[in-house]
C-alpha positions as CSV (number, residue, x, y, z in Angstrom):
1,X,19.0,-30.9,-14.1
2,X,21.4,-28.8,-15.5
3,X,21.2,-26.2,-13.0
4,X,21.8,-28.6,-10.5
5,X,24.9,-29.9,-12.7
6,X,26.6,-26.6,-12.6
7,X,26.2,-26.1,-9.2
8,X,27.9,-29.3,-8.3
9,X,30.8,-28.5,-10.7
10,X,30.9,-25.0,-8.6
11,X,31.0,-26.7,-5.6
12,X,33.5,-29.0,-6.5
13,X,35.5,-26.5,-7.7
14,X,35.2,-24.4,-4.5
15,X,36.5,-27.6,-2.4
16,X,39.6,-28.6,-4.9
17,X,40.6,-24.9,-4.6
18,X,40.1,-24.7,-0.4
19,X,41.3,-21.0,-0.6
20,X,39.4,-19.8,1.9
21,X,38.6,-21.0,5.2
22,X,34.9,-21.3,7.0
23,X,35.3,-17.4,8.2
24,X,37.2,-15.0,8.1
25,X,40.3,-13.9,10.8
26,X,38.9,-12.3,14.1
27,X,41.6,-9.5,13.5
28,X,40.1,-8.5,9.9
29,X,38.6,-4.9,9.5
30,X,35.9,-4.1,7.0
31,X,37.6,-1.7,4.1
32,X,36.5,1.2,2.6
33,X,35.8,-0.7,-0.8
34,X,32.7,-1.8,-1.0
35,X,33.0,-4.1,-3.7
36,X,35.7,-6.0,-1.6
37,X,33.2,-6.0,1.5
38,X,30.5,-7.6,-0.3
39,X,32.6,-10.2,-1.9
40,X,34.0,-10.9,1.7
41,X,30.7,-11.4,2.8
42,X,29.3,-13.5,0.2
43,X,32.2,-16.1,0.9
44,X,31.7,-16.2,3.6
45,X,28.0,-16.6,3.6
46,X,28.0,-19.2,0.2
47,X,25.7,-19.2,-2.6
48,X,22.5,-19.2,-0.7
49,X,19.4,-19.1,-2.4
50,X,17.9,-16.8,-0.1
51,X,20.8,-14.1,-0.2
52,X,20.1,-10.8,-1.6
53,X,22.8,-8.4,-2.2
54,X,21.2,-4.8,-3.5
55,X,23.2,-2.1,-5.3
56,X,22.0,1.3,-5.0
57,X,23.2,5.0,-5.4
58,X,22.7,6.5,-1.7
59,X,21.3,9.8,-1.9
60,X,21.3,9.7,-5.6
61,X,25.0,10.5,-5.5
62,X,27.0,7.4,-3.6
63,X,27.5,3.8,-4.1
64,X,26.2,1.8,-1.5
65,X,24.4,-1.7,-0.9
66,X,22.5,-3.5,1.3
67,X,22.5,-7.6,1.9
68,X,19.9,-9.9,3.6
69,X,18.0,-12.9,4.0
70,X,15.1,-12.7,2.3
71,X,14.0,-15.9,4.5
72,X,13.6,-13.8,7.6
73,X,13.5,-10.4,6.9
74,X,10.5,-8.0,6.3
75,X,10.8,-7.1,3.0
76,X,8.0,-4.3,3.5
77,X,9.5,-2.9,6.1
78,X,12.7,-3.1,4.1
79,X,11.3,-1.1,1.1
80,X,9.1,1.3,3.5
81,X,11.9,2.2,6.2
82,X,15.2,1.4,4.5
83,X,15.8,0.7,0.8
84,X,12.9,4.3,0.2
85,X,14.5,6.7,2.7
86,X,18.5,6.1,1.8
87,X,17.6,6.1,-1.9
88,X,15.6,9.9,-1.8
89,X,17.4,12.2,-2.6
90,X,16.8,15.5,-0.1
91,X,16.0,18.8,-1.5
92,X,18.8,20.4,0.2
93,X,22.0,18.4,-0.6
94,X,24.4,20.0,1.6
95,X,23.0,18.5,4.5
96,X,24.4,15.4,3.9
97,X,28.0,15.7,5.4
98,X,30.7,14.3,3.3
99,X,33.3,12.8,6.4
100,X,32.2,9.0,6.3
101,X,31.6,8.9,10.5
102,X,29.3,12.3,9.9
103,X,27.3,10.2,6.6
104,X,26.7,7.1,9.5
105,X,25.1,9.0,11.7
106,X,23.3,10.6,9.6
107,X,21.8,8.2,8.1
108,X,21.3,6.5,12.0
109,X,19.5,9.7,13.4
110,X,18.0,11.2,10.5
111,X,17.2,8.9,7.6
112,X,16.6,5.0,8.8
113,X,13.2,4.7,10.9
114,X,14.0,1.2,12.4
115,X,13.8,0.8,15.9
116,X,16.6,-1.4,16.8
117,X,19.9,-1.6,15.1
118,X,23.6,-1.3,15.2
119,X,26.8,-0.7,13.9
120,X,29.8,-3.2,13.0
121,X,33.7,-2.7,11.6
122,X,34.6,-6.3,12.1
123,X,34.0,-8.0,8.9
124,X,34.0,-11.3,10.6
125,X,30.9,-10.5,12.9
126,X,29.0,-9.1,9.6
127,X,27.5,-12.7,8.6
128,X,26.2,-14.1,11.8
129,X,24.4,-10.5,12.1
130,X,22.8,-10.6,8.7
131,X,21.6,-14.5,9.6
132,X,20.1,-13.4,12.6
133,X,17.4,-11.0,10.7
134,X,19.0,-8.0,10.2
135,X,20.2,-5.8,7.1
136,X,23.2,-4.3,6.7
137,X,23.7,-0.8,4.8
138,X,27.5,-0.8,3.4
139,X,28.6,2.5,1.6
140,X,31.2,3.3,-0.6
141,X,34.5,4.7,1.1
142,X,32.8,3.7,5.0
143,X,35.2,1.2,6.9
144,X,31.9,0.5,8.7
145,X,28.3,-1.3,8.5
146,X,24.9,-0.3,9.8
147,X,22.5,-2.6,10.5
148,X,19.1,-2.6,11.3
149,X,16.7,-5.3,12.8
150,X,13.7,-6.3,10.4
151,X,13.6,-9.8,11.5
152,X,10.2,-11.7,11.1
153,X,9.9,-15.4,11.3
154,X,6.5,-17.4,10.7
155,X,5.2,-18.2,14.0
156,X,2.0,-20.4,14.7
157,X,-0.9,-18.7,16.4
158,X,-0.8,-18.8,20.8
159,X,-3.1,-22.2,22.1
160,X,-4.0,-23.8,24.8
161,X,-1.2,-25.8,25.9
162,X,-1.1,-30.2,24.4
163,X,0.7,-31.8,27.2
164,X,-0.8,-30.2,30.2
165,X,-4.3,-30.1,30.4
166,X,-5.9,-28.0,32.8
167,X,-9.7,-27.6,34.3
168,X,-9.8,-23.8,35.5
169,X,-7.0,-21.5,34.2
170,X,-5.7,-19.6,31.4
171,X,-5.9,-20.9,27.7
172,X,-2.8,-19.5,26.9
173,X,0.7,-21.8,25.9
174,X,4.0,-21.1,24.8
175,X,5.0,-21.3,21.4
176,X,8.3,-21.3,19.4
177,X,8.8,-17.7,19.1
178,X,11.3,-15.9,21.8
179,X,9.7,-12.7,21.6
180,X,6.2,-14.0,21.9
181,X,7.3,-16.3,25.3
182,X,8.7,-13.1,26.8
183,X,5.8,-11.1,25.7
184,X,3.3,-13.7,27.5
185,X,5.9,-13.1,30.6
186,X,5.5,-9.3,30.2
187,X,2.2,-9.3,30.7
188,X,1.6,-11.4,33.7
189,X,4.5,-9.5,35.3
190,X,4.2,-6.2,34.5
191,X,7.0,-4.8,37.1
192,X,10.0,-3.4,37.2
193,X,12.0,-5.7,38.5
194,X,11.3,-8.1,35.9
195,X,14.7,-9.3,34.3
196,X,16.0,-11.1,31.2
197,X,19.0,-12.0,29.9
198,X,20.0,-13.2,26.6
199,X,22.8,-14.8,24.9
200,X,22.8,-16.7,21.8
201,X,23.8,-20.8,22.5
202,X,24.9,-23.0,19.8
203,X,28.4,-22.4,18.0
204,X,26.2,-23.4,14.7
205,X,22.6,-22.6,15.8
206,X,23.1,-19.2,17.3
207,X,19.8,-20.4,19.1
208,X,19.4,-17.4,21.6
209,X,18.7,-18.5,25.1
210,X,17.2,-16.2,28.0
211,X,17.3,-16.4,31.4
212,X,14.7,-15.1,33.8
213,X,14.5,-13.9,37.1
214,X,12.5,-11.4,39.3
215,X,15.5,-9.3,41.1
216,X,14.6,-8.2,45.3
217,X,12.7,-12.1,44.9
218,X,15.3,-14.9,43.0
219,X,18.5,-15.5,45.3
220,X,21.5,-14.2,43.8
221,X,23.8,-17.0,44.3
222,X,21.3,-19.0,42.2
223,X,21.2,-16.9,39.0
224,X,25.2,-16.7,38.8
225,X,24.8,-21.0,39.2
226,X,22.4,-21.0,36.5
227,X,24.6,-18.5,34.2
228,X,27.8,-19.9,34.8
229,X,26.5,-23.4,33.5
230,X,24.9,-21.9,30.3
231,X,28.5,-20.6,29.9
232,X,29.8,-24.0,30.1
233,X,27.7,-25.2,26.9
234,X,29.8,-25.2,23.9
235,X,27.7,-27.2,21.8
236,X,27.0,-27.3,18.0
237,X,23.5,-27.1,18.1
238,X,20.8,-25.8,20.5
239,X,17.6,-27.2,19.3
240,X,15.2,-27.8,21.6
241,X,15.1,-26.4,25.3
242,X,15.4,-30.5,25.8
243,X,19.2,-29.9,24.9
244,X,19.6,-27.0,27.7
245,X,18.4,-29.4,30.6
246,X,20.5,-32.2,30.0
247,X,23.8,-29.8,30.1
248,X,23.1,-28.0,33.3
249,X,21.1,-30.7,35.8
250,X,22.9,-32.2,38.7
251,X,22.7,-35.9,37.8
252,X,22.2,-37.3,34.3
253,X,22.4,-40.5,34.8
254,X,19.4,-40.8,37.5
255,X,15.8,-41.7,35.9
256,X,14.4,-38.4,37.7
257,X,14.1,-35.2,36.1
258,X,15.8,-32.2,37.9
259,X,14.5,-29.5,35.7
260,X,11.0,-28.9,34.8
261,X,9.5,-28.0,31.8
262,X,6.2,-26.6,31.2
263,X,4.7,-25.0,28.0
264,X,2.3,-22.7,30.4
265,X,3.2,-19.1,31.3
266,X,1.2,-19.4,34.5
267,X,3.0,-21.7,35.9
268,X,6.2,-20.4,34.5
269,X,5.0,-16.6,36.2
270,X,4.2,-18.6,39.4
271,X,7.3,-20.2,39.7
272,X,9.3,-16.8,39.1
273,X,7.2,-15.1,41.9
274,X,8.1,-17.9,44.2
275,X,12.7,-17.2,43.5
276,X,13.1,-19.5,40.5
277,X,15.0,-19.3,37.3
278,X,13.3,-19.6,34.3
279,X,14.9,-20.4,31.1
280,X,13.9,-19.9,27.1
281,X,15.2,-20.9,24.1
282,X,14.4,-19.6,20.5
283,X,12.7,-22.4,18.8
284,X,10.9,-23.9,21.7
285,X,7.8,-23.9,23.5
286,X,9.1,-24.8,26.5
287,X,9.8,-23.0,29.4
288,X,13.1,-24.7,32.2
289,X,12.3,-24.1,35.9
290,X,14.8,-24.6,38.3
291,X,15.4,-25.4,41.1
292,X,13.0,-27.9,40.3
293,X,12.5,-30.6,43.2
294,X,10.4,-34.0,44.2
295,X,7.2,-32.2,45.0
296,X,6.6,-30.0,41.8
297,X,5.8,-32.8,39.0
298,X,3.2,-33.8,41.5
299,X,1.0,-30.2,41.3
300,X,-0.3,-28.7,39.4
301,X,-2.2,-25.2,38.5
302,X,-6.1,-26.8,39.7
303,X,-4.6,-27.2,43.2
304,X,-4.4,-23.3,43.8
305,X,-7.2,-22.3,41.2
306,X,-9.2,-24.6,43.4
307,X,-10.6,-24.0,46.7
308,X,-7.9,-25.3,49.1
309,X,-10.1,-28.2,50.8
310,X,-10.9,-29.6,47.0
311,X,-7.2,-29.0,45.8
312,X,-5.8,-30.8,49.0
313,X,-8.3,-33.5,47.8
314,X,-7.4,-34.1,44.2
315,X,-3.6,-33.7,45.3
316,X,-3.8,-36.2,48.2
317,X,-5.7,-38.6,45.1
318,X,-2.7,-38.0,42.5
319,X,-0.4,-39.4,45.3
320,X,-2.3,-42.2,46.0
321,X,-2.5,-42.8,42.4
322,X,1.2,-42.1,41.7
323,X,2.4,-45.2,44.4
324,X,-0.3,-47.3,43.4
325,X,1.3,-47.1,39.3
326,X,4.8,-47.6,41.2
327,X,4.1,-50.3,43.8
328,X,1.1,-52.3,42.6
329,X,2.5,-54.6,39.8
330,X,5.3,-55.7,42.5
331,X,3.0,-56.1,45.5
332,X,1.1,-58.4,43.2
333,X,4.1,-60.4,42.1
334,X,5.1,-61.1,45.4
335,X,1.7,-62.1,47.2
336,X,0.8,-64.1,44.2
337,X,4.6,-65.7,44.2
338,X,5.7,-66.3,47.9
339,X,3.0,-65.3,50.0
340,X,-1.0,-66.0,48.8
341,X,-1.6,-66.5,52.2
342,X,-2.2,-62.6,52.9
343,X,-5.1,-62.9,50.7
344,X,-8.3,-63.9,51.6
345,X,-8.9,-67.5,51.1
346,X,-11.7,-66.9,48.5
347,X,-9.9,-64.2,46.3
348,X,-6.9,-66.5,46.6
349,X,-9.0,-69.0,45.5
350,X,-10.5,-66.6,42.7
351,X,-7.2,-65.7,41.3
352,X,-5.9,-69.2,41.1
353,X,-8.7,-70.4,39.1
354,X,-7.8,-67.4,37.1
355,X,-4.4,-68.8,36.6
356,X,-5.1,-71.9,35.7
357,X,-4.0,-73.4,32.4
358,X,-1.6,-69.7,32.1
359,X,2.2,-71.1,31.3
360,X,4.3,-68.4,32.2
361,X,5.1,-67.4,36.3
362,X,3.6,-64.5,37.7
363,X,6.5,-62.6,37.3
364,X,6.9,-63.6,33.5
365,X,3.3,-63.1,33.1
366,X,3.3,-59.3,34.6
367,X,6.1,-58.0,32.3
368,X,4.8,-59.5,29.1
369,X,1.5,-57.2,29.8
370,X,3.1,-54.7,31.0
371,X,5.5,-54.4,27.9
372,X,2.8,-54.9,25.6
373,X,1.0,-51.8,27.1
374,X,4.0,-49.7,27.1
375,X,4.0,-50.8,23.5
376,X,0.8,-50.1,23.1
377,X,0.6,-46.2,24.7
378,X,4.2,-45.7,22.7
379,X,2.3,-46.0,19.4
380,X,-0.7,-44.4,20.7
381,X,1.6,-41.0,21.0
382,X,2.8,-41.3,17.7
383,X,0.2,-41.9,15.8
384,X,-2.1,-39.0,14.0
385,X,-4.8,-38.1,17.3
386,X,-7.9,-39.1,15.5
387,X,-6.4,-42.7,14.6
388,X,-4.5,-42.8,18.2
389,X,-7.6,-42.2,20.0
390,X,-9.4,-45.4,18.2
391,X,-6.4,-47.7,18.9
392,X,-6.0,-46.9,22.2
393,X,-9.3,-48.1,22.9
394,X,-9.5,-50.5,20.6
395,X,-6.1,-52.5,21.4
396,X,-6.6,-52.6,24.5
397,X,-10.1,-54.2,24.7
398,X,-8.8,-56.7,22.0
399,X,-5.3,-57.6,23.4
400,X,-6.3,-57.7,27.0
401,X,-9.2,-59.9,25.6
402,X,-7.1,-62.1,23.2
403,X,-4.3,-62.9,25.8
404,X,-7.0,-63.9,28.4
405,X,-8.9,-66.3,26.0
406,X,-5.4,-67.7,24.4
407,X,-4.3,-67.8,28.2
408,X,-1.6,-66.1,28.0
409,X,-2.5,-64.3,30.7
410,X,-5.0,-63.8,33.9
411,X,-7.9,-61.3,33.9
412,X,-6.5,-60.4,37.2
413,X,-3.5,-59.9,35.8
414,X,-5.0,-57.6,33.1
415,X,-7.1,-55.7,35.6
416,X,-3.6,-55.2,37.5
417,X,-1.5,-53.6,34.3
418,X,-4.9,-51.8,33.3
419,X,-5.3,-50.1,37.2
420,X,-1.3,-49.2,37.1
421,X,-1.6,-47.4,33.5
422,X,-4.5,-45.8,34.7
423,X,-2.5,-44.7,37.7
424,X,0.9,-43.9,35.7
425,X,-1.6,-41.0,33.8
426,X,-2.5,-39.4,36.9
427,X,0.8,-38.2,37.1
428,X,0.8,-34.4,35.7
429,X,4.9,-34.2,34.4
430,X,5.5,-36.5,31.2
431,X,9.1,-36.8,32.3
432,X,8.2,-38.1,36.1
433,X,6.1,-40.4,34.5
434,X,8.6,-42.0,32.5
435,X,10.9,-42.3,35.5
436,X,8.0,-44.0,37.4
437,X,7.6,-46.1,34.5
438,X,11.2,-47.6,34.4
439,X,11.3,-48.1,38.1
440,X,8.6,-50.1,37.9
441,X,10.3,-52.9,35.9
442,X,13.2,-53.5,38.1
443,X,10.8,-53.7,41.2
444,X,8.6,-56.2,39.6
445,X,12.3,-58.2,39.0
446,X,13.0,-57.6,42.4
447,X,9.5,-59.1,43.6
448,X,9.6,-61.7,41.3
449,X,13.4,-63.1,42.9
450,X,12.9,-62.4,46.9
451,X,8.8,-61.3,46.8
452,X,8.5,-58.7,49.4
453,X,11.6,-58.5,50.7
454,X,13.1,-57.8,47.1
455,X,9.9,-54.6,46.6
456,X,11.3,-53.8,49.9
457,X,14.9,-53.8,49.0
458,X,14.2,-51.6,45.6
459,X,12.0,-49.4,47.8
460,X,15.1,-48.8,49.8
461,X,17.2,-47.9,47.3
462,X,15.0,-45.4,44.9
463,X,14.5,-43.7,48.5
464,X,17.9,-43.6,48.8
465,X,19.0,-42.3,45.7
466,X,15.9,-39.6,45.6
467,X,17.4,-38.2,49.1
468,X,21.0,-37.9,47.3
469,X,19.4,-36.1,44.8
470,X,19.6,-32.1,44.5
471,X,18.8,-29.6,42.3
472,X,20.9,-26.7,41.6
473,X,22.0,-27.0,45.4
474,X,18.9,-27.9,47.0
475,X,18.0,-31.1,47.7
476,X,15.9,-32.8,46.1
477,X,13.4,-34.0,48.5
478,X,12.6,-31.0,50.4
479,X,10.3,-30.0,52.6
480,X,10.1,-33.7,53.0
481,X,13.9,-34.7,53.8
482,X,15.3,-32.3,55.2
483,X,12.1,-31.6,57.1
484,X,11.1,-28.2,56.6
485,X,7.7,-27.4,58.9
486,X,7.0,-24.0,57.0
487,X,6.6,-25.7,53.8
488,X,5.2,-28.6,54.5
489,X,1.9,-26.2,53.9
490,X,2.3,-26.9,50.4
491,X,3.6,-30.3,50.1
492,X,1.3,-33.5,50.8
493,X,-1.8,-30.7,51.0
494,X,-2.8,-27.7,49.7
495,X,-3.3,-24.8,53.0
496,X,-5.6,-22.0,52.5
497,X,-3.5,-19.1,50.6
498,X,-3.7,-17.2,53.6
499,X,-1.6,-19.5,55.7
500,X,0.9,-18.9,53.0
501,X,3.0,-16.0,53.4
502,X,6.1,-16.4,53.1
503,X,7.9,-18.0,50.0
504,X,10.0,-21.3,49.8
505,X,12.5,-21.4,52.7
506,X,14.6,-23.3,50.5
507,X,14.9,-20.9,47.6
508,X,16.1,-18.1,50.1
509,X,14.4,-15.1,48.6
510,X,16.0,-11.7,49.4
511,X,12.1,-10.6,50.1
512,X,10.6,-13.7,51.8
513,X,7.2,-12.1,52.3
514,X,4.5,-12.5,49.7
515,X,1.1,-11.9,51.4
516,X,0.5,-8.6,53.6
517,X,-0.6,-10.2,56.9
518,X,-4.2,-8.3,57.2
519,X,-4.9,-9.8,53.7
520,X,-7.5,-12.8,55.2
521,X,-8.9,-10.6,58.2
522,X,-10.1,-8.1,55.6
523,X,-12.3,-10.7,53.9
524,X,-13.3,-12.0,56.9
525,X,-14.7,-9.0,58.4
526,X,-16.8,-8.8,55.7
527,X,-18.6,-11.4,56.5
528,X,-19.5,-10.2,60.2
529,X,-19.3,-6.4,59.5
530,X,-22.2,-4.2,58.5
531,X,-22.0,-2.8,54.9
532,X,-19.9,0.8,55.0
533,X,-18.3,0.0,58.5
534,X,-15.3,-2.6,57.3
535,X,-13.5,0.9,56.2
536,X,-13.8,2.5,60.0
537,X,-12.2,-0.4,61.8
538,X,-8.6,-1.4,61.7
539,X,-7.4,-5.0,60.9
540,X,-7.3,-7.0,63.7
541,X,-4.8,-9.8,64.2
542,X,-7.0,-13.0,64.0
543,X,-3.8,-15.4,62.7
544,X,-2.0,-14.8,66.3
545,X,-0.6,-17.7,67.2
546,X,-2.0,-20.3,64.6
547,X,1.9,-20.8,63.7
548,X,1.1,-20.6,60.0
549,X,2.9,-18.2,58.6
550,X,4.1,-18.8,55.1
């Protein structure tokens, strides 16, 4: 308690004083005194627990010092590469040089063995360098500072990816480590023209942010977009890549996302090969695609790991599934509201027997379940997964059955909201899902005040605004609105990978072609062609014609 005591009297002390500002003056110079230089640094840098300041005699003959983190720094490496090396003494002394710009590069080309490194003479860019990982050497009578990178930051092991869940693919997931994202990058694209850019985001967090591209492939027009609105960003913090997205998309205020994360380098490598941007941020396992547009959140990696006639399938399914979690809950209100007589005349009767003795109006009726199970999946997320898993299954066999039997509700009406949450986890992006899932609320309003004029008047609208929507300049809807023939190969359904030559026409890709066009013909022949004779014969042009041609 005492030690805690004193350093509150300190502290108070420092603030009553206020004779020294945050940092120091952009204009400041480090000295030659190194005494002075490390108390600059250390007020700058505070009492931190973690700060290590080390006196030693360079060479055996010169005062010097280094200062750290011990937090994120190596100290092995430190002791083996560093600290050991500048404190030997040589067996020939005189080739040390004595001039103090001879002694730094000395000790840069002959004595440090650290890869990456630097040197600094502003005193005010000394701290944010020795937070980021690195140590800096000061030396006695040097108006300059080495540093050298021996950053290492506990980092959990590489897994298979929690929020999207895959049948046939790789294992493989981002994690929170820089490095080990662009590593994971690295080895998927192991070309030249493979770029990344970094730059630190965050006036506090220094969080460093990279931007991706494949150059000949990603339009240039759309990496200067994407890097002039990083360079808008002057935020405090950059904590998540969560932060990054809501600065730079188009429309904030619309319930659909216009970025799109994914923790998979697959998809991330895919995306880049197709003219996109990628975008990392230290601390995150997330990955930002853009431009990211309608059609995306709706695929995912099983329709191309597939064969094209089963991905078509499940894709054409998730559609299906993705208006029936949208539409249903309305379409129910209304018919059930203003116009039973669509129904059959026994299911009508069915469901009104269903009804009877329930005191709330269909409309009434519908959001109280549907609340309830939004409720319900809300604390299914944030519960531990083994207790999440039980009450999941648990609270919905008891609530659906408690509000039937207290008649408080329908069992059609159960059946409905249990169908449309089954539907609503069809849907592969979290974030569409959650727009899906507020849309649905106003359209059930909407049913429940005009029936199926009022679903028809929401529909028009969330049309509406989806085909005002773009992304980073392209619209949102494409190839759908504005109709685009060549990709509508990869919208709705899945076409063969042969019929797919040519990248996004929307993206604009300075080298549009991504499949050589005897590719399929080659495989094909060997179906026909005698072993040993494929080699003899040329390609011939069987895809003359058929039109496809992305």
């Amino acid at each position: 308690m005492e030690d805690w005591k004193q350093k509150y009297l300190s502290f108070k002390e420092k603030q009553n004083k206020q004779q020294f500002s945050a940092s120091p003056a952009k204009e400041v110079k480090l000295g030659i005194n190194l005494k002075q230089n490390l108390q600059d640094i250390q007020q700058v840098l505070g009492e931190d627990g973690d700060l290590v300041v080390r006196q030693f005699q360079l060479y055996g003959r010169q005062d010097a010092a280094i200062i750290f983190l011990s937090s994120v720094v190596d100290e092995n490496q430190l002791h083996e590469y560093v600290l050991k090396p500048l404190m030997t003494e040589p067996e020939d002394i005189s080739v040390i040089p004595s001039a103090m710009d001879a002694l730094a590069d000395y000790i840069w080309n002959m004595t440090v063995h650290v890869a990456k490194g630097g040197r600094l003479s502003e005193l005010y860019a000394l701290p944010g360098t020795i937070i980021q990982g690195n140590v800096a050497v000061l030396v006695e009578g040097m108006n300059q500072a080495l540093y050298f990178s021996l950053r290492q930051i506990e980092k959990r092991s590489i897994e298979q990816p929690q929020t999207e869940q895959i049948i046939r693919g790789s294992r493989e997931g981002f994690i929170e480590n820089l490095e080990s994202n662009l590593s994971l990058l690295r080895y998927r694209l192991q070309t030249p023209d493979f770029r990344v850019q970094t730059c630190p985001l965050g006036v506090r967090t220094q969080s460093q942010a990279a931007v991706c591209f494949i150059e000949g492939i990603a339009e240039p027009r759309l990496i200067e977009e994407v890097l002039r609105r990083l360079s808008l960003i002057e935020a405090d913090s950059i904590i998540d890549a969560g932060y990054i997205e809501q600065f730079i998309e188009d429309q904030p205020l619309s319930p659909f996302p216009q970025v799109q994360p994914t923790e998979r380098p697959d998809k991330t490598t895919a995306a880049l090969l197709e003219g996109r941007v990628i975008i990392l941020v230290d601390g995150s396992p997330f990955s930002l695609i853009v431009p990211a547009l309608f059609n995306q959140f709706f695929q995912t990696l099983d329709d191309y790991n597939e064969r094209f006639i089963v991905g078509s399938l499940i894709r054409i399914i998730r559609l299906i599934a993705l208006m029936f979690s949208l539409f249903f809950p309305a379409l129910y209100v209304a018919v059930i509201s203003f116009n039973p007589e669509l129904m059959p005349t026994e299911f009508a009767v069915a469901i009104s027997g269903g009804r009877a003795g329930v005191p709330f109006p269909a409309v009434l009726e519908v959001l109280i379940m549907e609340i309830s199970m939004e409720v319900l999946r809300e604390a299914t997320i944030r519960l531990p997964q083994m207790i999440g898993g039980a009450l999941s299954i648990v609270g919905v066999l008891v609530v659906g059955q408690a509000a039937v039997s207290a008649g408080l509700s329908s069992p059609t009406t159960v059946v409905i909201v249990a169908l449309t949450t089954i539907g609503s986890f069809a849907t592969p992006a979290y974030n569409a899902a959650i727009a899906l899932r507020m849309l649905r609320f106003p359209l059930i309003l909407l049913a429940g005040l005009f029936g199926l004029y009022g679903v028809m008047i929401g529909t028009i609208f969330i049309v509406n605004h989806l085909l005002f929507l773009e992304s980073f300049g392209v619209p949102y809807m494409i190839p759908y609105m504005p109709a685009k023939i060549r990709d509508m190969k990869d919208a709705l359904v899945r076409a063969p990978l042969w019929w797919m030559r040519q990248r996004p026409s929307f993206l604009n890709a300075p080298d549009p072609t991504r499949l050589a066009r005897h590719t399929p013909q080659t495989y094909t022949e060997k179906i026909f062609t005698e072993e040993g004779d494929l080699d003899e014969q040329p390609p011939h042009n069987h895809d003359a014609g058929r039109g496809g041609h992305r």
